[in-house]
C-alpha positions as CSV (number, residue, x, y, z in Angstrom):
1,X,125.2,83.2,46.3
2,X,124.2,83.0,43.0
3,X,126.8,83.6,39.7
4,X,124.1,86.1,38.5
5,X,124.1,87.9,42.1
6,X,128.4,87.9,42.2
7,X,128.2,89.0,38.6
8,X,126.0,91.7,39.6
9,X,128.2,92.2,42.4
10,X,131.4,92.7,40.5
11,X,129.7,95.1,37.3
12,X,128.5,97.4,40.7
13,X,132.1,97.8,41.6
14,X,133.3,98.1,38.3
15,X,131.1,101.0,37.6
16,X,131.7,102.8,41.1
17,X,135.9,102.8,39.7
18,X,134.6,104.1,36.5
19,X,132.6,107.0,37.8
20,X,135.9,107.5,40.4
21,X,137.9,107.4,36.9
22,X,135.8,109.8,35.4
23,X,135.8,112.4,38.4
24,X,139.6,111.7,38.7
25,X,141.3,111.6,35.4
26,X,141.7,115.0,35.0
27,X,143.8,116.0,37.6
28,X,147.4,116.2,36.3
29,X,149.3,118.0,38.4
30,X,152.1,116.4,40.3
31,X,150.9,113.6,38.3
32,X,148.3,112.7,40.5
33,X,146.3,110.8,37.9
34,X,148.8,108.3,37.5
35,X,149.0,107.6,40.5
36,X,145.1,107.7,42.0
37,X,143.4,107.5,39.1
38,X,144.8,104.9,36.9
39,X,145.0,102.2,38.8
40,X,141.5,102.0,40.1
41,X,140.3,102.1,36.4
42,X,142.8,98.9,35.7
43,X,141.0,97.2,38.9
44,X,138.0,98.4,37.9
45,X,138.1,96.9,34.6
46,X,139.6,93.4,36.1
47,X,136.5,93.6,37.7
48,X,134.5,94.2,34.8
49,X,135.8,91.3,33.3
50,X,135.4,88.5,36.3
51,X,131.7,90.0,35.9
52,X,131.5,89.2,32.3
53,X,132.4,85.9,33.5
54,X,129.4,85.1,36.0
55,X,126.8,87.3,33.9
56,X,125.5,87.0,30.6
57,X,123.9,90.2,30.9
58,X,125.0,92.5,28.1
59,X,127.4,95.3,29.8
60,X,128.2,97.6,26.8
61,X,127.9,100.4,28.9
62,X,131.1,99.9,31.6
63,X,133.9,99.6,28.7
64,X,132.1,102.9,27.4
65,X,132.4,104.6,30.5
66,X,136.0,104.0,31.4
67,X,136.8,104.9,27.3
68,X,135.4,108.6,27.9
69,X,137.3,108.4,30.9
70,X,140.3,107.9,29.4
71,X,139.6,110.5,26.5
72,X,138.9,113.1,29.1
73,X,142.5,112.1,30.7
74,X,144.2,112.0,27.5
75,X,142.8,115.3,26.3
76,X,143.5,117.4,29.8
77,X,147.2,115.8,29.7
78,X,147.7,117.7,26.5
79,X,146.0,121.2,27.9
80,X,148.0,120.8,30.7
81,X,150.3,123.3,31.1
């Protein structure tokens, strides 16, 4: 395979943790975000960056996704009661 095809590759499964971040991040109780959540963003941004690594492409977009992620999780944490 190409690098531009792995690259590809490895920004596709970056963004599929992102949107599974995104749906996921909110759901405090029990802790359940820490636990599920979390730790598929962390993969999902290791992925991200062995992307960056094989594609020059400009992927601006997967750092901002996993950031509103992470605001959403932040913010629910504090309205959770």
């Amino acid at each position: 395979m190409r690098k531009e095809t792995i690259g590809m590759l490895f920004h596709i499964i970056s963004i599929i943790c992102g949107i599974w971040f995104l749906l996921t991040g909110w759901i405090w109780v029990y802790g359940v975000a820490a636990f599920i959540s979390y730790p598929i963003s962390f993969i999902g941004l290791l992925f991200w960056g062995l992307g960056c690594k094989f594609r020059s492409a400009n992927t601006q977009s997967i750092p901002i996704l996993y950031f509103v992620g992470l605001v959403i999780s932040l913010l629910s944490i504090l309205f959770y009661k």
